[in-house]
BAFI-3210 file (N, C-alpha, C; in Angstrom, 3 decimals, decimal comma, padded with zeros to 6 digits):
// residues 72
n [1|2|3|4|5|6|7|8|9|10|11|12|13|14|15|16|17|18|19|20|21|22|23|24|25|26|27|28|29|30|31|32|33|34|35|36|37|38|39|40|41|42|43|44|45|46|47|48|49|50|51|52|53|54|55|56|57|58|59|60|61|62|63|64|65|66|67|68|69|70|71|72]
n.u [-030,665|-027,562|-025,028|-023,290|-019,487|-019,092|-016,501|-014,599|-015,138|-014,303|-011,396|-010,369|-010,830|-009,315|-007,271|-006,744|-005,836|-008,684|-010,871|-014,600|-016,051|-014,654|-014,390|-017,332|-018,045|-016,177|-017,972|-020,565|-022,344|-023,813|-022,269|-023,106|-024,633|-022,109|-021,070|-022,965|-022,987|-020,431|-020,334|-021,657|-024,587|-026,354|-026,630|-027,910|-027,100|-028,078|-027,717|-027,265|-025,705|-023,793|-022,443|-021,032|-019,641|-017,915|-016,654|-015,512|-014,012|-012,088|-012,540|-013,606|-016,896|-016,819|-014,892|-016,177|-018,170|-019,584|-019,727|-019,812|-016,605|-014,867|-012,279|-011,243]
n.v [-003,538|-004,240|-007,318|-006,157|-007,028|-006,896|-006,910|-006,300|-003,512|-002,769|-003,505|-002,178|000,183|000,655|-000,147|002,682|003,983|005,440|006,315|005,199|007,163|009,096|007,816|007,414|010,393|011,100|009,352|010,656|009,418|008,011|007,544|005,583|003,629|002,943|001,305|-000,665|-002,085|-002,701|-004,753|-006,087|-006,501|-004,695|-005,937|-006,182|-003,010|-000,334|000,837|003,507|004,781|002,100|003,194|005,638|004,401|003,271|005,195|006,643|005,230|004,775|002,364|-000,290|-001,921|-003,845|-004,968|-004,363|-006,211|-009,793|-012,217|-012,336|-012,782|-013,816|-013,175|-011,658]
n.w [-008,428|-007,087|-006,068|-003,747|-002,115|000,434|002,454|000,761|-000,368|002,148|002,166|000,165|001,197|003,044|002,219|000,880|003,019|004,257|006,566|007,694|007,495|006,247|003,668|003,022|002,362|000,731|-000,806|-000,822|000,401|003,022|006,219|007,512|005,925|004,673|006,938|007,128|004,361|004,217|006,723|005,895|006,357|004,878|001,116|-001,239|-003,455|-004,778|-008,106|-008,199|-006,157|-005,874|-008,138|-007,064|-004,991|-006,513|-008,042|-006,038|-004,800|-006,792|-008,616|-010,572|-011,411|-011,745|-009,602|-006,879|-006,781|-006,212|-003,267|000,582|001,604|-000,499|-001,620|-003,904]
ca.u [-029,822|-026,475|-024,274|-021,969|-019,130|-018,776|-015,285|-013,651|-015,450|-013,503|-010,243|-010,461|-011,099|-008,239|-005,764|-006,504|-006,420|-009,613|-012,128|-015,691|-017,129|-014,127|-015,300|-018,837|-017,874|-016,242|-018,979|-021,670|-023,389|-023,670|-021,583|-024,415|-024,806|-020,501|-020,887|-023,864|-022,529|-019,035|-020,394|-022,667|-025,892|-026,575|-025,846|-028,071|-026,798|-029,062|-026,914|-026,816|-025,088|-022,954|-021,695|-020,786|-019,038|-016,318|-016,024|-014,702|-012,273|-011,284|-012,308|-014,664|-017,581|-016,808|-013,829|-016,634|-019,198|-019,611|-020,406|-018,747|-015,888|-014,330|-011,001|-010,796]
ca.v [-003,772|-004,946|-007,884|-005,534|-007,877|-005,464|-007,207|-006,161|-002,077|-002,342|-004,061|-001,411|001,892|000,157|000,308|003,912|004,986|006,362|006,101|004,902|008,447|009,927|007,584|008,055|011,833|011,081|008,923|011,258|009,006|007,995|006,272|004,105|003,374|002,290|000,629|-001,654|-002,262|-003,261|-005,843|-007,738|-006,171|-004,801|-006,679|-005,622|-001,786|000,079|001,223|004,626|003,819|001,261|004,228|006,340|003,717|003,171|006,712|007,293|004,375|004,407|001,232|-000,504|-002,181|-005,923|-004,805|-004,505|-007,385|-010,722|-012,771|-012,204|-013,501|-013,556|-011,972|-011,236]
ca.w [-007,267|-007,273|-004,916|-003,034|-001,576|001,712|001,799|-000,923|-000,172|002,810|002,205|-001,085|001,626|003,935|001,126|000,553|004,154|004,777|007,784|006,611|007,625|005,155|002,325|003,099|002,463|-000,364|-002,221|-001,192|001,091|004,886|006,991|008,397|004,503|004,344|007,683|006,328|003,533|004,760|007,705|004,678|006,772|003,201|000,512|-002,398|-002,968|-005,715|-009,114|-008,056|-004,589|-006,412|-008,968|-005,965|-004,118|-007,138|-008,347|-004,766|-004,740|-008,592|-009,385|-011,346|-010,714|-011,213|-008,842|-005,437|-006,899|-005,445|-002,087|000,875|002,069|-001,429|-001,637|-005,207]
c.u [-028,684|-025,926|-023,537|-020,807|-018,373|-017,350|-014,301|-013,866|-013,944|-012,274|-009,968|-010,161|-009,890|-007,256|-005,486|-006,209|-007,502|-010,619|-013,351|-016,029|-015,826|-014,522|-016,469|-018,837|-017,363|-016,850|-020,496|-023,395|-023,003|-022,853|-022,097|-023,875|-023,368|-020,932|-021,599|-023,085|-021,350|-019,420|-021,661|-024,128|-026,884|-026,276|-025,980|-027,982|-027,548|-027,663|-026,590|-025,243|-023,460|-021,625|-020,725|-019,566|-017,353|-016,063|-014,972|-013,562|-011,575|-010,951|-013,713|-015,200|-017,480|-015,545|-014,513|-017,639|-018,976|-020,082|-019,232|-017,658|-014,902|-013,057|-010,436|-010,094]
c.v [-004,713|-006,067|-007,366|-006,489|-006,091|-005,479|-006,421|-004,540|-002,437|-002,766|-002,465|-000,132|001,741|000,982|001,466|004,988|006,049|005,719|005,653|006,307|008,993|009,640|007,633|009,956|012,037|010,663|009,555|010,753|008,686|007,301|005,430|003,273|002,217|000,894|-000,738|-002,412|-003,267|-004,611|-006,707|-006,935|-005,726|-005,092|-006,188|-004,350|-001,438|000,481|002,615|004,402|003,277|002,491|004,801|006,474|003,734|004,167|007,064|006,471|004,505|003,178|000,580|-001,354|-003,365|-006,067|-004,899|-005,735|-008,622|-011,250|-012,497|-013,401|-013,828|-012,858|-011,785|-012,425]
c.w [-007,652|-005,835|-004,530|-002,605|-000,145|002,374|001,187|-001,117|000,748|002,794|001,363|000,100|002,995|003,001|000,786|001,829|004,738|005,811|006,902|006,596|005,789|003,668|002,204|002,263|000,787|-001,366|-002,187|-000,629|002,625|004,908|007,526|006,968|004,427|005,249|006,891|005,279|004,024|005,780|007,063|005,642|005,524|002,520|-000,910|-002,771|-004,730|-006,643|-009,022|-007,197|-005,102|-007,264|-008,370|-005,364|-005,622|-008,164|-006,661|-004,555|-005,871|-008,682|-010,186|-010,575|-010,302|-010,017|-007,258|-005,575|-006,750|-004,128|-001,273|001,146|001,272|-001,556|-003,019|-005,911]
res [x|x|x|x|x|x|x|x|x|x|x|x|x|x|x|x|x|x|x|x|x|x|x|x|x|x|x|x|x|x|x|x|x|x|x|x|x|x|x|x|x|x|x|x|x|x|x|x|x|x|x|x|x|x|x|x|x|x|x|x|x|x|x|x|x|x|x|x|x|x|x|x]
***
């Protein structure tokens, strides 16, 4: 399990213009899953998950990892 910063997903799925459902869609997982994620409710996100998440943004990993509140 990895530290997601749920932050730094969504600032990241801002900048690209997409809805959570659209990036949900594009990484192949739920939008519950984004939501979570995004409002810190989940924090530790498994290495699959994690993969997923920055194949769909095009970025790397140390690019979503950290605590929140963090702004890079």
């Amino acid at each position: 399990m990895l530290v997601v910063n749920g932050w730094k997903v969504g600032a990241l799925r801002l900048g690209m213009n997409l809805s959570q459902e659209a990036l949900a869609a594009k990484a192949g997982i739920s939008p519950g899953q984004i939501q979570r994620i995004e409002s810190g409710k989940t924090k530790n996100v498994g290495i699959v998950t994690v993969g997923k998440l920055v194949e769909a943004l095009g970025v790397t990993v140390e690019d979503i990892l950290g605590t929140e509140g963090e702004e890079g």
